[in-house]
C-alpha positions in Angstrom: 12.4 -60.5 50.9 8.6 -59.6 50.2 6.9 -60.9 47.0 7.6 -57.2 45.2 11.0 -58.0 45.0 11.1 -62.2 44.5 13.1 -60.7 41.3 17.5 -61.8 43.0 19.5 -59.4 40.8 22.7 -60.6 43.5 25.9 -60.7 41.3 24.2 -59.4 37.9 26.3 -56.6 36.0 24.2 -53.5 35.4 27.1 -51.0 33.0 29.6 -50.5 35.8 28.0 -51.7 38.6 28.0 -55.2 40.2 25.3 -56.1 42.6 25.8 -56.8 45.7 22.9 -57.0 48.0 19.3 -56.0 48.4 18.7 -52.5 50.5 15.8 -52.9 52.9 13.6 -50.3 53.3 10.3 -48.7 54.1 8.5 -48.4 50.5 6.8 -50.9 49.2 6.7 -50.6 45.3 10.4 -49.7 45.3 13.6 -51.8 45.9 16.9 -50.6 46.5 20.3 -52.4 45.6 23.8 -52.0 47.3 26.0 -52.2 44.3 30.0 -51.8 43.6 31.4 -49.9 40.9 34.5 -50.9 38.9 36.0 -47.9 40.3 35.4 -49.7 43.6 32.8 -47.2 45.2 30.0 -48.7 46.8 26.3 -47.5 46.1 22.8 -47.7 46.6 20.7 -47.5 43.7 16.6 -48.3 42.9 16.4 -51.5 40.5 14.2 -49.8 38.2 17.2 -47.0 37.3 19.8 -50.2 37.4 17.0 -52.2 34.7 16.3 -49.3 32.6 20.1 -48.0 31.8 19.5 -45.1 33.6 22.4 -45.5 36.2 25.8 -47.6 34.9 27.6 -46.3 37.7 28.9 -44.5 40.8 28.6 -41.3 39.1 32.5 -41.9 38.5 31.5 -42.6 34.2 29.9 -39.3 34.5 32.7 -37.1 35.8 34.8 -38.9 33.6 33.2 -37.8 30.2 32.7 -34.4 31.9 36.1 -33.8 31.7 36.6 -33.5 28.4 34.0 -30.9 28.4 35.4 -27.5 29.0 32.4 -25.6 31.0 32.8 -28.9 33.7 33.8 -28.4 36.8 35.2 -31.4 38.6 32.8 -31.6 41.3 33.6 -28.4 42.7 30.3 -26.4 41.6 28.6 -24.7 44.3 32.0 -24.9 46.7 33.1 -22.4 48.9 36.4 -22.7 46.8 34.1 -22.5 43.1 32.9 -19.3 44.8 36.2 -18.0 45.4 37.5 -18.8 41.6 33.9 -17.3 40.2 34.2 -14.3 42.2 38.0 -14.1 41.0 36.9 -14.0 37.5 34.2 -11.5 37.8 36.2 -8.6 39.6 38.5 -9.3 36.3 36.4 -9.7 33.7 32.8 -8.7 34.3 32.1 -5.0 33.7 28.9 -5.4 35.9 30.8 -6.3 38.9 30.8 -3.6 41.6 34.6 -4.8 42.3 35.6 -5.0 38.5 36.8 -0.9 38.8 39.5 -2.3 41.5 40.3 -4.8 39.1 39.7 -5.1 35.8 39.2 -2.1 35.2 43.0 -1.5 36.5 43.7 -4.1 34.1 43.9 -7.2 36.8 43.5 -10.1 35.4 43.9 -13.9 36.2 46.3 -16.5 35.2 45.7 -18.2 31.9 45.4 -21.6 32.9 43.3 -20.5 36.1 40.6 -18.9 34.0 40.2 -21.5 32.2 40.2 -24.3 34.3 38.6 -24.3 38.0 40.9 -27.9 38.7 43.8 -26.4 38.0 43.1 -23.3 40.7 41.6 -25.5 42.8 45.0 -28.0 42.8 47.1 -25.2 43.5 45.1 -23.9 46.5 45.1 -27.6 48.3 49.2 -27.5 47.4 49.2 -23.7 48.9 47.4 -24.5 52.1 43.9 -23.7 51.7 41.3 -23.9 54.4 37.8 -22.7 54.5 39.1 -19.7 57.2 41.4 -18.2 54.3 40.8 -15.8 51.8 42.9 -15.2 48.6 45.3 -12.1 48.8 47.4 -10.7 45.9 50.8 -10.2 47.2 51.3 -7.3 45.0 48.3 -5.2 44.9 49.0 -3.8 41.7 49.9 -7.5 39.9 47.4 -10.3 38.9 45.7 -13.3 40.5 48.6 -16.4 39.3 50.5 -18.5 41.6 53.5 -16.6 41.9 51.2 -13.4 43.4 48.8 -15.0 45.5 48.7 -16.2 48.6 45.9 -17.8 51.7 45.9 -15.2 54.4 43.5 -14.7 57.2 41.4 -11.2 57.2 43.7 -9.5 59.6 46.3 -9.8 56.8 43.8 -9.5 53.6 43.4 -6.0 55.3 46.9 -5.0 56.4 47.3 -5.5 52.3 44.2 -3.3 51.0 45.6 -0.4 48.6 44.3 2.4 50.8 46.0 1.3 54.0 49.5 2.8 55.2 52.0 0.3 56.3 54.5 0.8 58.6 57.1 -0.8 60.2 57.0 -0.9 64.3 59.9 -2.8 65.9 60.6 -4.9 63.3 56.9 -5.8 62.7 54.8 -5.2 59.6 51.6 -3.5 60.6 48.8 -0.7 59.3 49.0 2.1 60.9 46.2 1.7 62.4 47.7 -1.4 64.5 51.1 0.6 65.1 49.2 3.4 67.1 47.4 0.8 69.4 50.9 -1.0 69.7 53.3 2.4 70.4 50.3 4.0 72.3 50.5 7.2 69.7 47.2 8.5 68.8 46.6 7.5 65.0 45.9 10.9 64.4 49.2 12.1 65.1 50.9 9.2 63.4 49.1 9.8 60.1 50.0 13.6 60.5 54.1 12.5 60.8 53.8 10.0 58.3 52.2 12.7 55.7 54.7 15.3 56.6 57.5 12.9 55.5 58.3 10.9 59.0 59.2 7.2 58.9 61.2 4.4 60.8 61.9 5.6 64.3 61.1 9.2 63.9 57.5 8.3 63.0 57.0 6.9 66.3 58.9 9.8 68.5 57.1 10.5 71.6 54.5 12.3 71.8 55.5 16.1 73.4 53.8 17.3 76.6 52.3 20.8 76.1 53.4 22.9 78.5 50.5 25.0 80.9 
């Protein structure tokens, strides 16, 4: 160890922390200490933050207190999953919002417990198989984001559920209409003219007639 750093803190207690070992490295007026934390992380942390107070721990201390705090956010600030719950609340709640005249404005709104607490909507999307390749899809387009409405889906099936799409049924399968006509080989246009005029189930998809020359 050079002379800058004759100073052993090995084994003294610094709030949470315990040190461990000196952290080589490449600046000379600065030494770095592995440390473990009662909460048994291990971290790396410059002996003048350790000597003045201003790091006790892992970061684990901090969360902690945060948690009583209503506006914290368990880690999950700036997530793809935060994004998801922020975005949630603004289509309900926020006037501003291009989306909020789809949804709040049709008097969507979020579960209670959601709204006001991001860990509680983030547990249920880990228990309700969440993955950063899903998005969130009411069930019932007309009811509100809580756990009995919502669902992961993929966007093939966020958009077979938008409110301006027709679904059909097309052997057994639910589809858009869209997706029925490229499965039956019916041109969409003619589908959407039956399905208008009062055609569903198998009469919808009829064959097409052959006009006569």
């Amino acid at each position: 160890m050079s002379k800058s750093f004759r100073k052993d803190l090995t084994g003294q207690r610094f709030g949470r922390l315990t040190v461990l070992e000196f952290v080589p490295n490449n600046k000379p007026k600065i030494s770095y200490w592995k440390c473990r934390c009662d909460c048994g992380n291990i971290t790396t942390v410059k002996m003048s933050d350790l000597r003045s107070g201003h790091t006790k721990s892992c970061g684990c201390y901090g969360r902690k207190k945060g948690m009583a705090n209503p506006n914290f956010r368990h880690g999950g600030c700036g997530t793809r999953l935060y994004n998801i719950w922020c975005g949630m609340k603004a289509r309900c709640y926020n006037v501003n919002d291009p989306s909020y005249k789809d949804y709040g404005g049709r008097g969507i709104k979020m579960d209670k417990s959601w709204e006001n607490d991001f860990s509680i909507f983030a547990t249920w999307a880990q228990e309700n198989g969440y993955n950063n390749s899903l998005t969130i899809d009411r069930i019932d387009n007309d009811g509100n984001y809580e756990p009995s409405n919502c669902r992961w889906t993929d966007m093939k099936a966020q958009g077979i559920n938008k409110r301006n799409n027709i679904i059909v049924k097309f052997q057994g399968e639910k589809m858009c209409l869209s997706e029925s006509a490229k499965c039956s080989g019916i041109p969409y246009q003619a589908l959407k003219d039956r399905y208008r005029s009062g055609d569903r189930g198998e009469r919808l998809f009829r064959k097409v007639r052959k006009l006569k020359k």
